[in-house]
C-alpha positions in Angstrom: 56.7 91.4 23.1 54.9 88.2 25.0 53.2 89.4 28.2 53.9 86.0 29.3 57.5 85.4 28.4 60.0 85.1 31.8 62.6 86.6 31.8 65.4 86.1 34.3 65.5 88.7 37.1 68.2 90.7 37.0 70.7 91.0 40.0 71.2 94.7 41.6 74.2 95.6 41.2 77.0 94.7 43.8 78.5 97.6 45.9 82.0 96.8 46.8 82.7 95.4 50.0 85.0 97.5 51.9 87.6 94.9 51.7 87.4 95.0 48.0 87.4 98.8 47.6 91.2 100.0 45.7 92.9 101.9 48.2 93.5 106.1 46.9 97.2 107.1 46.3 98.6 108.8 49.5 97.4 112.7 48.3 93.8 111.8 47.9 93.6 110.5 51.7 96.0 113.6 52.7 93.3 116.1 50.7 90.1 114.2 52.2 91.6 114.4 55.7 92.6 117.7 55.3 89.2 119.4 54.1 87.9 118.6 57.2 89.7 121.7 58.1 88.1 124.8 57.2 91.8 126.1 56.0 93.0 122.8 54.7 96.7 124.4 53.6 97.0 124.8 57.5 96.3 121.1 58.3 99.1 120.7 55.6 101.4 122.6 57.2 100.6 121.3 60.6 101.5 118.1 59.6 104.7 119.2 57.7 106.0 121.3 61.0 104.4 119.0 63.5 103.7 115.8 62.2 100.0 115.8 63.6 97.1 118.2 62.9 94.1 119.7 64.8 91.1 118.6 62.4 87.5 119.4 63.6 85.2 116.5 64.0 81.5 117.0 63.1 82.6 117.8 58.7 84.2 114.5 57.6 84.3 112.4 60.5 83.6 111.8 64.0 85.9 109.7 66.6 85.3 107.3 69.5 87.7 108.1 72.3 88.2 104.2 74.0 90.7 104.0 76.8 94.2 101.0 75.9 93.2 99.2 78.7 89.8 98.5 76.4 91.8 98.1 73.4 94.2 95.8 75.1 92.0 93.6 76.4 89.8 93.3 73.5 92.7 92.6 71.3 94.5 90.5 73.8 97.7 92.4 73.2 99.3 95.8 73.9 102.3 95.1 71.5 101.7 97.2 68.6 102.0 95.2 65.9 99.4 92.4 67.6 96.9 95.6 68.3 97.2 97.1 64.9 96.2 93.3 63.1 93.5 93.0 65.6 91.9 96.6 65.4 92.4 96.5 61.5 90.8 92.9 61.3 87.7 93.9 63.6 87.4 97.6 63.3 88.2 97.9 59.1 88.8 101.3 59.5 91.3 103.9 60.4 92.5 104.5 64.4 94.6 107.0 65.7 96.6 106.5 68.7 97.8 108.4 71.5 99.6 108.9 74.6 98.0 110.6 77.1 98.4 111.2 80.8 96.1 108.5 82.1 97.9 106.3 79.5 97.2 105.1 75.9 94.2 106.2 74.4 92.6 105.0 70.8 90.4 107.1 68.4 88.2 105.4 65.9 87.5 107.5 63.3 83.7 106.9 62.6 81.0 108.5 60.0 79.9 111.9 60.9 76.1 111.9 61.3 73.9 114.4 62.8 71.8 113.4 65.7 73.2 110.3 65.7 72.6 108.2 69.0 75.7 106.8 70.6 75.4 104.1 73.6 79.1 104.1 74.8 80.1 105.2 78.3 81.8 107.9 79.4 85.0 106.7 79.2 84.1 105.7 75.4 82.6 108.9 74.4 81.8 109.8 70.9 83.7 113.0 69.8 82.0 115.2 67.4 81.3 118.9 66.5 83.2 121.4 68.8 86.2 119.0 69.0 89.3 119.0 67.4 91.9 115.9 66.9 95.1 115.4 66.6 95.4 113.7 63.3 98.9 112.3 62.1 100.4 112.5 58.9 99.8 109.0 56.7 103.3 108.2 57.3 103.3 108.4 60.9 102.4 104.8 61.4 104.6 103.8 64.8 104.9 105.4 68.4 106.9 107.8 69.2 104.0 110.4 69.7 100.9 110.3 68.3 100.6 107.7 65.1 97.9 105.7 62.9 97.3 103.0 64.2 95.7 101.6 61.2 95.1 104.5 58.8 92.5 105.0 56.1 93.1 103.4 52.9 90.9 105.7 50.7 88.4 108.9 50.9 85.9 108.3 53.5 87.2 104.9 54.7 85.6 105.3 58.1 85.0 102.6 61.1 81.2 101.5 61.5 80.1 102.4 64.8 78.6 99.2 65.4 82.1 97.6 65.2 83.2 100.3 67.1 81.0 99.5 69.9 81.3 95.6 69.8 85.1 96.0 70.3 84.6 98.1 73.5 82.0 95.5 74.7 85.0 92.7 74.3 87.0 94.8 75.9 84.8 95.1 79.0 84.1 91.1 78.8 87.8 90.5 79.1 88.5 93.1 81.9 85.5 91.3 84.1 86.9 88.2 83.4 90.6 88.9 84.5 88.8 90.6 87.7 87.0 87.9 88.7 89.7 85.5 88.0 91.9 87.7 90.0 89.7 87.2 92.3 89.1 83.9 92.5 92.8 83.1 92.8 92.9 85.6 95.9 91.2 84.3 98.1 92.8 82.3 101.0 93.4 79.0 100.5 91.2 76.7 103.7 92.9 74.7 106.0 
């Protein structure tokens, strides 16, 4: 062979964006989810009896707990229909929602990774090892009770925490914004 012959470079190959993965049939996602579990026939029974399951975070997956009024305001909605485009479009991964005594309350479902450093608040905490969830079963996709949101489309189909964070940082933008133009629109008129 010529030393000196060129010879086109070849191109890596492509990794799928997550957009183009092929979603898993229904039991693959149910199995994933469920081997989270350290008895995964009892997250299948949870979810036959009960409709939702308490998985541990820290195997498969972590979660980022973010208050609606963050969700809401970041999505410019609280209809779920509007929420679920908007969270699917900017999160493109799976979130669990639930209604809890100080109101609706989102769970991102996010890669589990050990010593990982997480800048939310403490109203956006990240939920890992030592906590359990209530996940839903796939086909509990609208209120009442605690639903998906958006849910995962295949194994390991997980939000990126960066996206995570950004929406709860549009979230807060909004919220200053309304208070300040609340604000603004207060203020006694001068004579």
């Amino acid at each position: 062979m010529n030393p000196h012959t060129h010879h086109p470079p070849t191109e890596p190959a492509r990794l799928p964006l997550r957009s183009d993965r092929r979603e898993d049939a229904p039991e693959v996602i149910r199995q994933w989810l469920a081997t989270a579990h350290p008895t995964p026939s009892r997250a299948y029974t949870e979810w036959t009896e009960q409709g939702v399951a308490l998985l541990p975070l820290g195997r498969r997956f972590n979660a980022i707990r973010i208050p609606g009024a963050l969700v809401h305001a970041a999505t410019g909605s609280d209809t779920p229909d509007r929420v679920a485009q908007a969270v699917s479009d900017t999160l493109d991964g799976p979130v669990i929602h639930d209604q809890l005594t100080a109101g609706p309350t989102y769970y991102a479902l996010v890669p589990y990774a050990p010593g990982i450093s997480w800048l939310g608040a403490n109203d956006t905490p990240l939920l890992g090892p030592d906590t359990y969830l209530g996940v839903p079963a796939l086909n509990r996709t609208a209120p009442p009770g605690t639903y998906w949101v958006v849910p995962p489309r295949y194994r390991n189909h997980l939000c990126p925490h960066d996206a995570v964070f950004d929406l709860i940082l549009t979230g807060r933008r909004q919220l200053r914004a309304a208070a300040s133009d609340n604000i603004n629109t207060t203020e006694p008129e001068e004579i």
